[in-house]
N, C-alpha and C positions, 0 to 999 in steps of 0.2 A: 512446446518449443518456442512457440511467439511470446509465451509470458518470461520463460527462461531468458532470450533475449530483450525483452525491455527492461527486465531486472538488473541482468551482467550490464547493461548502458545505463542504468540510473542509476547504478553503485559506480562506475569508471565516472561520470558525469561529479558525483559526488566526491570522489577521492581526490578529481582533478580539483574542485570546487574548494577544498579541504587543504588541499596541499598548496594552494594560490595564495589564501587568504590565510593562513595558522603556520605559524612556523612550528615542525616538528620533523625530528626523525623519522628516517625512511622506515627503521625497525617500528616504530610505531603507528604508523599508516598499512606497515603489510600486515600488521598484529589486525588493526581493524580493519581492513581488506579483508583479511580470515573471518573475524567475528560476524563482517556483512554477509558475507556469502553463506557462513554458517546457518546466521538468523535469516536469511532467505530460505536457503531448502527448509528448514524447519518452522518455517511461521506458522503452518497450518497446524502446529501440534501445540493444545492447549497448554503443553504442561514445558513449554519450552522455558528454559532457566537461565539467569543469569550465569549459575553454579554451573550446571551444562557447558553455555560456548565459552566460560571461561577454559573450561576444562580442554574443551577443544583446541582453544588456541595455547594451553599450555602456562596460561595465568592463574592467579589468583582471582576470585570473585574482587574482591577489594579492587585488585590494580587493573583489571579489565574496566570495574565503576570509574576509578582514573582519569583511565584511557579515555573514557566516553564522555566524562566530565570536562576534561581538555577542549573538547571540540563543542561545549556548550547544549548538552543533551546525556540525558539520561538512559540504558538498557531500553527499563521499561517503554519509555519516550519513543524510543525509535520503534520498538517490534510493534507498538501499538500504531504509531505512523503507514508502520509497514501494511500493517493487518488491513487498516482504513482504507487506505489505497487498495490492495486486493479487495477487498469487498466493493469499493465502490466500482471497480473494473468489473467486478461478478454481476453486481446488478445492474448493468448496463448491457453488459455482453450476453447475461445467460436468464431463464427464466425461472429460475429455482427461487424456493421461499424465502425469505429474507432471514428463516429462522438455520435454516440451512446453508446459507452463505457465510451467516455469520460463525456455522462449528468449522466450516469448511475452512476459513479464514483462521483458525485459532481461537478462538471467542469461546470461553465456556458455557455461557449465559446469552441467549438472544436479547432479554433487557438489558444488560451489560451492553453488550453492542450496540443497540438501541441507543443508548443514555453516553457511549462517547462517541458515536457519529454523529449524534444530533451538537453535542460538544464541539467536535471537529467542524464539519460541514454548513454548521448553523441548521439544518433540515432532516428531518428524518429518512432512514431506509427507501421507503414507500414515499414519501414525497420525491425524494432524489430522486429511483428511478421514474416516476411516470414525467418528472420534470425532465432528464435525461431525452425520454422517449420522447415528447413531446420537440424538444428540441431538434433528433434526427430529422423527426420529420418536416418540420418546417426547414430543414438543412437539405434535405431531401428538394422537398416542393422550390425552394431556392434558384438549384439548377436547373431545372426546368422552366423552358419559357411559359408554360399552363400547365397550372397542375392538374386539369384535364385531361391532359395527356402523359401525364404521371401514373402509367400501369402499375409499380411495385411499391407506390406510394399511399397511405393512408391519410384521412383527415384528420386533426389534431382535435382535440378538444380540449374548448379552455370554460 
C-alpha cells in the first residue's frame, strides 16, 4: 500500500512535470498515464514488453515508442529507471539478497542488475546499502542529544 501510494504521486508528480514543460494533448498524456501505471504494476515481471503495454493502452509498439520519444526517453529507459528506484527502496528498506531484490524488481540477471545500478547510481548494490545504513544511523544518532543514550541506535562503522 505505502509503495502503491508513492508510485500513483511520482507518476501525478511526473504528468504534472510533463504537461508544464511539453506541449501535448491531453489524449496523449492519458495514453501515457495508462502506459505509467501499466509499467508500474508490472515492473516486477521480467518479461514486461514494450509489445505488452502497448497492447494495453491500445497502441501500436511503434506509436507508443512515439509517445515516449516525445517526452525525451525511451520504454526501456523508463521501466529500467523504474526498476532502479524499486530496488534501491528494497535495499534500504528490506533485508533480502541483493540477488533477490534484484528478480523481485524485474531484473532477469543479478549481474545485469549489478552492472546498471552501478551505471545508474555510480555505486554498487552492496555498497549503496551499507552506505544507506550507515547513513540512518548517523541520522539516527543526530536527534539525539548522546548517542549514549541512543537505546535503538547502533554504532556506524566506517
Amino acid at each position: 500500500k505505502e509503495r502503491y501510494d508513492f508510485f500513483t504521486q511520482w507518476l501525478l508528480l511526473l504528468s504534472d512535470w510533463l504537461a508544464t514543460y511539453i506541449s501535448v494533448d491531453d489524449k496523449s498524456l492519458q495514453t501515457l498515464e495508462k502506459a505509467f501505471h501499466y509499467i508500474e504494476q508490472k515492473a516486477h515481471d521480467s518479461h514486461l514488453s514494450l509489445k505488452d503495454t502497448a497492447a494495453h493502452c491500445n497502441l501500436s509498439s511503434r506509436m507508443l515508442q512515439k509517445k515516449f520519444q516525445s517526452f525525451g526517453f525511451s520504454f526501456s529507459r523508463y521501466v529500467n529507471e523504474l526498476r532502479l528506484s524499486n530496488a534501491a527502496i528494497q535495499l534500504f528498506k528490506s533485508n533480502d539478497s541483493i540477488t533477490q531484490i534484484a528478480f523481485q524488481c524485474g531484473f532477469s540477471s543479478s549481474a545485469y542488475f549489478t552492472k546498471r545500478f552501478k551505471e545508474r547510481f555510480e555505486i554498487t548494490p552492496k555498497d549503496y546499502r551499507q552506505k544507506m545504513k550507515n547513513t540512518l544511523i548517523i541520522d539516527q544518532r543526530q536527534h539525539n542529544d548522546c548517542p549514549l543514550v541512543c537505546s535503538d541506535c547502533q554504532l556506524a562503522t566506517f
